[in-house]
C-alpha positions, -999 to 999 in steps of 0.1 A, spaced: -180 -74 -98 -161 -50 -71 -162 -23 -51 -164 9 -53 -133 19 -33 -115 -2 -64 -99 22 -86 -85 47 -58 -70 18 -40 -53 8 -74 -47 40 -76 -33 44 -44 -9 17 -43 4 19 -77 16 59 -63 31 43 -36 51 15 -48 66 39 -74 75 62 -44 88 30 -28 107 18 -57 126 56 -61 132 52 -19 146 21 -27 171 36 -54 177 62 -31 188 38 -3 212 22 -25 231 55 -31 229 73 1 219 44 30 195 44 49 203 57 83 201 93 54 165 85 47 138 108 66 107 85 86 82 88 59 108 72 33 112 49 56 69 38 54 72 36 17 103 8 22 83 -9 44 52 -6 20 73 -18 -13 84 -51 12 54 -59 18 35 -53 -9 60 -75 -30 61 -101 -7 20 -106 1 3 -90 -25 20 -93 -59 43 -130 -46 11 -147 -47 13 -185 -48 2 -207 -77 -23 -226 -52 -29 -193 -36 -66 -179 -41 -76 -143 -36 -109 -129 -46 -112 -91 -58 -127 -82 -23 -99 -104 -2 -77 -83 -28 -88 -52 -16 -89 -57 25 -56 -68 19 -47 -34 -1 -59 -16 27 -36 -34 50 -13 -24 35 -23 9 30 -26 16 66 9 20 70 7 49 61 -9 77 79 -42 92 59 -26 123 52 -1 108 30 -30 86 9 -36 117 -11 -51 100 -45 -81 84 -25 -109 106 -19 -118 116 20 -151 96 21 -137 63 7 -110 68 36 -135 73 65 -154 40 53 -120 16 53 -91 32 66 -101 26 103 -112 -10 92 -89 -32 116 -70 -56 98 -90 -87 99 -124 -65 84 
């Protein structure tokens, strides 16, 4: 059982953690202070989703639904014009969610 926003969120935030990981690479070889504001978001993004949605604890428990309020967490970093693989609908339905749903 899921929801229906499922697959474009996967979607979603396997597009931007592969952004995030080139940013990252980037970085490394140019700094950051020569990184533009939006590479900045996708930094910010990969943090993050390393550090609360993939470093989950072995005593940690997280349903598919807590799974997917918390992808839209993150998600919302980003502004909705850069979330380009989830389809407009699905945005105006949990986008503008706040963050505790």
């Amino acid at each position: 059982m899921t929801r229906r926003d499922h697959a474009d969120v996967s979607n979603q935030l396997y597009a931007n953690y592969a952004i995030g990981k080139d940013v990252q690479a980037m970085k490394a070889v140019v700094g950051e202070e020569a990184l533009s504001s939006e590479d900045l978001l996708y930094l910010e993004f990969l943090d993050k989703f390393e550090r609360k949605f993939v470093t989950q604890g072995a005593y940690d428990t997280r349903n598919i639904f807590q799974s997917l309020d918390l992808a839209w967490t993150l998600l919302r970093i980003f502004p909705r014009e850069l979330l380009h693989r989830i389809p407009a609908k699905t945005l105006d339905q949990y986008y503008s969610r706040d963050a505790g749903n």
